[in-house]
C-alpha positions as YAML, in Angstrom:
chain: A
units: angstrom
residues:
- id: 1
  name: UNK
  ca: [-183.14, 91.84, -80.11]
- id: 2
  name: UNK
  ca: [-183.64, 92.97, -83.63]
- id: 3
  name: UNK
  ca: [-186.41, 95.87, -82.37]
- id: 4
  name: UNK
  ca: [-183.75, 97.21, -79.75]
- id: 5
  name: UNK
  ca: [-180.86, 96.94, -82.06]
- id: 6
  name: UNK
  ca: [-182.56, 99.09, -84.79]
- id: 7
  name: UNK
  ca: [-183.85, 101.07, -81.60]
- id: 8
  name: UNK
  ca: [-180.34, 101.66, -80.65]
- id: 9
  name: UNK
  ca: [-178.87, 102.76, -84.57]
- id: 10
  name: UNK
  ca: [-181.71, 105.18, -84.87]
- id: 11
  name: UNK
  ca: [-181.01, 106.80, -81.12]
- id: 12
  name: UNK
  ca: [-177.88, 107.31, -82.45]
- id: 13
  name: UNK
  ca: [-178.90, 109.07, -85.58]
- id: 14
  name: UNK
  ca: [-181.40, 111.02, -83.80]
- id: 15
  name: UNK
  ca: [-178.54, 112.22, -81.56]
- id: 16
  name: UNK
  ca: [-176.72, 113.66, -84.85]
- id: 17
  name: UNK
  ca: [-179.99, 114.96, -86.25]
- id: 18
  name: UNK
  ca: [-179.75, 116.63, -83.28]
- id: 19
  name: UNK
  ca: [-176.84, 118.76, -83.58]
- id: 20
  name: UNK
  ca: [-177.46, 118.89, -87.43]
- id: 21
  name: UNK
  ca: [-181.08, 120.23, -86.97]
- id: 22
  name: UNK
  ca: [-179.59, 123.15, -85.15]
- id: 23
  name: UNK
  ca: [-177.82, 123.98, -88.08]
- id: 24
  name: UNK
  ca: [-178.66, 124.34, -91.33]
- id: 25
  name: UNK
  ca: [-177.09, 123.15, -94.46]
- id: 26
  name: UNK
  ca: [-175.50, 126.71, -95.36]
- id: 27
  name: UNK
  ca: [-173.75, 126.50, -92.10]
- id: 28
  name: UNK
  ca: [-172.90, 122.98, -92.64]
- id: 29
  name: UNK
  ca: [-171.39, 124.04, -95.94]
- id: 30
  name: UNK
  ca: [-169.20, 126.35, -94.62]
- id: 31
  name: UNK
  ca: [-167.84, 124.37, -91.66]
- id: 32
  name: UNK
  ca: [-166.95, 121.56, -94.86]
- id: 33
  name: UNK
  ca: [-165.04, 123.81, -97.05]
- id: 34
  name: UNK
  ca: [-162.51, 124.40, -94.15]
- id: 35
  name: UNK
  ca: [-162.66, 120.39, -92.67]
- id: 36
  name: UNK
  ca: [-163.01, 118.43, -95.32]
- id: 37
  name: UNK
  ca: [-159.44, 117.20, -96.62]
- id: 38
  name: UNK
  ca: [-160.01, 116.30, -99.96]
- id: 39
  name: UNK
  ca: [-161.63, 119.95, -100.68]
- id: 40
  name: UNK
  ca: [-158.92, 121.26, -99.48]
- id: 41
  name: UNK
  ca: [-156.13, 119.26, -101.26]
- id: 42
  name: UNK
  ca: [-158.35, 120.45, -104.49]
- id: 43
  name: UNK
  ca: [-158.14, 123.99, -103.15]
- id: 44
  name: UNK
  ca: [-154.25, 123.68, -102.15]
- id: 45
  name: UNK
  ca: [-153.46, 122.35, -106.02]
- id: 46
  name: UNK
  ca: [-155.44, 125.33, -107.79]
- id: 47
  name: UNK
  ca: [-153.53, 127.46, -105.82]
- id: 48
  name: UNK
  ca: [-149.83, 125.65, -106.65]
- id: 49
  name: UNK
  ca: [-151.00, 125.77, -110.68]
- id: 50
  name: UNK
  ca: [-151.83, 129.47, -110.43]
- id: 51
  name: UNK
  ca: [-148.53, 129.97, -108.75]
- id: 52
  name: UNK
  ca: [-146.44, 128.01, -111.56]
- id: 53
  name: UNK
  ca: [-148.33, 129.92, -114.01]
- id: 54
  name: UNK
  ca: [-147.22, 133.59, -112.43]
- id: 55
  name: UNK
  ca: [-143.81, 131.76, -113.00]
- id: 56
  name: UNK
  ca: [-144.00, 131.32, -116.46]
- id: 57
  name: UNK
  ca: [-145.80, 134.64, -116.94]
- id: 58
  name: UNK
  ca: [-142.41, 135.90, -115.02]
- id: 59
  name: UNK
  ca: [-139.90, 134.38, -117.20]
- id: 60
  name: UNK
  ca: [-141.26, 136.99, -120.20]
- id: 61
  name: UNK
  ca: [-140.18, 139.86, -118.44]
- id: 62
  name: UNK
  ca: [-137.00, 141.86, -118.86]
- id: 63
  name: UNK
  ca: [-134.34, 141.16, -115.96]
- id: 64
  name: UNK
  ca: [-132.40, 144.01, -114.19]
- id: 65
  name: UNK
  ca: [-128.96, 144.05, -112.92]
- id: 66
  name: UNK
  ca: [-127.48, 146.14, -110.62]
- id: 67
  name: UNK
  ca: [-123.36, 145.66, -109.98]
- id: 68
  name: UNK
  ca: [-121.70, 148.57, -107.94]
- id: 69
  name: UNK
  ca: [-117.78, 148.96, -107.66]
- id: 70
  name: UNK
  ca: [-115.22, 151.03, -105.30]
- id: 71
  name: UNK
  ca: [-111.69, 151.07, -105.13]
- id: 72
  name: UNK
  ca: [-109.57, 152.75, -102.91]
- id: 73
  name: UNK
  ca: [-106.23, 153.65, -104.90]
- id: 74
  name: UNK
  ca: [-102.99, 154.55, -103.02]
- id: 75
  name: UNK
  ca: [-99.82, 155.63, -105.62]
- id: 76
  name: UNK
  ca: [-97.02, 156.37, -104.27]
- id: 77
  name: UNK
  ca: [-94.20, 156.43, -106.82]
- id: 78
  name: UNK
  ca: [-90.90, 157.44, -105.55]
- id: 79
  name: UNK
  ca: [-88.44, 156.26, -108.54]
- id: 80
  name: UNK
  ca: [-89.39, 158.78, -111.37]
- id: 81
  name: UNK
  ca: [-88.27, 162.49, -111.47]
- id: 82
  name: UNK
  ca: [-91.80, 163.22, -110.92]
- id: 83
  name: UNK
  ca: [-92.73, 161.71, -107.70]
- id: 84
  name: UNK
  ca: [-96.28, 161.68, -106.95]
- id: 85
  name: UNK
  ca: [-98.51, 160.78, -104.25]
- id: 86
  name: UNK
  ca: [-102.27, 160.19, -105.10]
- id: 87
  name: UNK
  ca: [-104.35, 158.73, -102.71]
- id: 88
  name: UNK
  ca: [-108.63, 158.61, -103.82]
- id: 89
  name: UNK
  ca: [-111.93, 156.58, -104.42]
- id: 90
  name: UNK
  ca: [-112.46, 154.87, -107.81]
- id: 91
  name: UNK
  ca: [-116.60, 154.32, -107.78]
- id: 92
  name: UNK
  ca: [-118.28, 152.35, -110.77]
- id: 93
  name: UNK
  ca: [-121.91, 151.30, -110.91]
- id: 94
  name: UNK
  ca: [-123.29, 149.34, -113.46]
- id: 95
  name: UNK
  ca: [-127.09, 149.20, -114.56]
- id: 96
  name: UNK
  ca: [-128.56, 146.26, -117.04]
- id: 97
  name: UNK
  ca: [-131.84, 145.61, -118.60]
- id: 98
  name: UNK
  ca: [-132.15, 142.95, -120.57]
- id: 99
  name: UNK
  ca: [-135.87, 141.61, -122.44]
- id: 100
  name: UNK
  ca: [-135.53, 138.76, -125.20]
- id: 101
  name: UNK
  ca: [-137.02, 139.82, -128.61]
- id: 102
  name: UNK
  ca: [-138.72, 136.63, -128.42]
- id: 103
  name: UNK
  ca: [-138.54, 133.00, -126.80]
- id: 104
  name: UNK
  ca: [-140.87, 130.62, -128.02]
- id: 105
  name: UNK
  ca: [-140.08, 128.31, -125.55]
- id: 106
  name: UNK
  ca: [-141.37, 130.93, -122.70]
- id: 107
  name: UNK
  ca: [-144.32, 131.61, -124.69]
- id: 108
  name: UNK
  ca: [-145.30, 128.38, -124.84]
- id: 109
  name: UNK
  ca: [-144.33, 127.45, -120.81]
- id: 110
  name: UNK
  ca: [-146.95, 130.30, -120.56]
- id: 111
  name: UNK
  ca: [-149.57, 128.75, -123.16]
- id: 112
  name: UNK
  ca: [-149.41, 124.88, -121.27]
- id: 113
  name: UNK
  ca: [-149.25, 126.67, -117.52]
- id: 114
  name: UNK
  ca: [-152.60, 128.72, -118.81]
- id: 115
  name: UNK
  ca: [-154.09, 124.85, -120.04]
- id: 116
  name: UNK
  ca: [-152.98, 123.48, -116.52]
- id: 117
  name: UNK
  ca: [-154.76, 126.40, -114.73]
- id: 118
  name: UNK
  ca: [-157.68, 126.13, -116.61]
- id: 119
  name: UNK
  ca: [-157.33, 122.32, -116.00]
- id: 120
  name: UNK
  ca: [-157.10, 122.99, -112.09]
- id: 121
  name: UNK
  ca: [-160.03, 125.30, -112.02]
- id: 122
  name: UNK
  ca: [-162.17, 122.81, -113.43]
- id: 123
  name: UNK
  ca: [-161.04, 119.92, -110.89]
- id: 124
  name: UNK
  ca: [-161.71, 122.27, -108.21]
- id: 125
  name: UNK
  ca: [-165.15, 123.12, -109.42]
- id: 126
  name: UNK
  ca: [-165.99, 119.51, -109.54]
- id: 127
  name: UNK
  ca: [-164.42, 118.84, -106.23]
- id: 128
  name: UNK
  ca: [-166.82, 121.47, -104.57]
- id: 129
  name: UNK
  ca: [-169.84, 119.87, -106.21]
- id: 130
  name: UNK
  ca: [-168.66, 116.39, -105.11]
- id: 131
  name: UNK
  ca: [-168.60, 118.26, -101.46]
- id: 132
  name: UNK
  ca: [-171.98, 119.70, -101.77]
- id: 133
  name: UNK
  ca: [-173.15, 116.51, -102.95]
- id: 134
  name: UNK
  ca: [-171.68, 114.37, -99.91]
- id: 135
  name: UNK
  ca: [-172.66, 117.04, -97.41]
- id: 136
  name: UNK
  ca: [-176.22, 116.64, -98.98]
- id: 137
  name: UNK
  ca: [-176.70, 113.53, -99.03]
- id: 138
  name: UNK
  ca: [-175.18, 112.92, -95.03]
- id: 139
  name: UNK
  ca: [-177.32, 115.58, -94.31]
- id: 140
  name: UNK
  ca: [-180.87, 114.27, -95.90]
- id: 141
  name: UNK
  ca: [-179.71, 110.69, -94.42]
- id: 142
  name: UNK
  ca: [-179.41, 112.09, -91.10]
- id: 143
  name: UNK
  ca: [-182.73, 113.98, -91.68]
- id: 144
  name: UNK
  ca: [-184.41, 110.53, -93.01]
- id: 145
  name: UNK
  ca: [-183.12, 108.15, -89.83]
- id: 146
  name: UNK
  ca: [-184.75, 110.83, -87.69]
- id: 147
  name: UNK
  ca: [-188.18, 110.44, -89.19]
- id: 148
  name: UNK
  ca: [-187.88, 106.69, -89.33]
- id: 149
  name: UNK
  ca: [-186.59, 106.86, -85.48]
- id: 150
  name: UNK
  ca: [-189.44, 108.75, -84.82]
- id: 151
  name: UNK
  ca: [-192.24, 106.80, -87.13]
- id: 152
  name: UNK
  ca: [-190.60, 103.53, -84.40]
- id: 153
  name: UNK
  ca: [-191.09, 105.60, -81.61]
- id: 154
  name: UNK
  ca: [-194.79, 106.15, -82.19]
- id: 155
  name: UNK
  ca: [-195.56, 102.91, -83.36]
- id: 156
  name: UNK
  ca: [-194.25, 101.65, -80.05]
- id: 157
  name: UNK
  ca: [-196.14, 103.82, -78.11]
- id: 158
  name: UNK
  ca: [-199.36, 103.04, -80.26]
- id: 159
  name: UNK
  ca: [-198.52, 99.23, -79.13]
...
């Protein structure tokens, strides 16, 4: 019972050897970066800090304003010895740049979201070597059943 049990594991891991052996850990690699969920919640948070710091990069430059303005005037004044009639277009536009001398309160929103990106690079660096290190080690575990499912097959036929 024992024999066939651990006859039956290794069959199994000798199926995935299988399909890994066609591929090689490169490949395997790749396929990882775009599966494996926790790689990719490290990815999806570098790319969120980078954002918030193009944000606070933003709030140091100057702001425009654009406001545009038409009237259309009708005067009709009958009452005065002058009478008039005017009827035309009153047009204004209005143009505004404005840039802060300085704000140290932007400057240092900029400074911390810099830290926090730096911060974020880091965990995602460490997140792809804890990827490359699980991938590895499935991978040379897989590799290792096979040759121990194969060492039991020939001792059995020896037998």
């Amino acid at each position: 019972m024992k024999t066939s049990r651990l006859l039956l594991s290794f069959s199994f891991a000798l199926g995935l050897a299988q399909s890994v052996d066609a591929q090689n850990l490169i490949d395997l690699y790749d396929i990882a970066v775009q599966q494996d969920p926790q790689f990719q919640a490290a990815r999806a948070t570098q790319s969120s800090v980078k954002k918030a710091e193009d944000i606070a990069r933003a709030s140091l430059l100057p702001t425009i304003g654009v406001a545009a303005n038409l009237n259309h005037i009708n005067l009709d004044v009958r009452s005065s010895p002058t009478a008039t009639d005017d009827d035309y277009n009153k047009q204004d536009v209005t143009v505004s740049l404005s840039q802060p001398v300085y704000r140290k309160d932007r400057w240092l929103s900029v400074d911390q979201a810099q830290i926090l990106t730096a911060k974020a690079d880091v965990d995602f660096l460490s997140a792809e070597q804890d990827l490359i290190v699980r991938l590895a080690r499935a991978y040379f575990d897989v590799l290792s059943a096979q040759d121990t499912l194969d060492l039991v097959l020939s001792d059995r036929k020896a037998i």
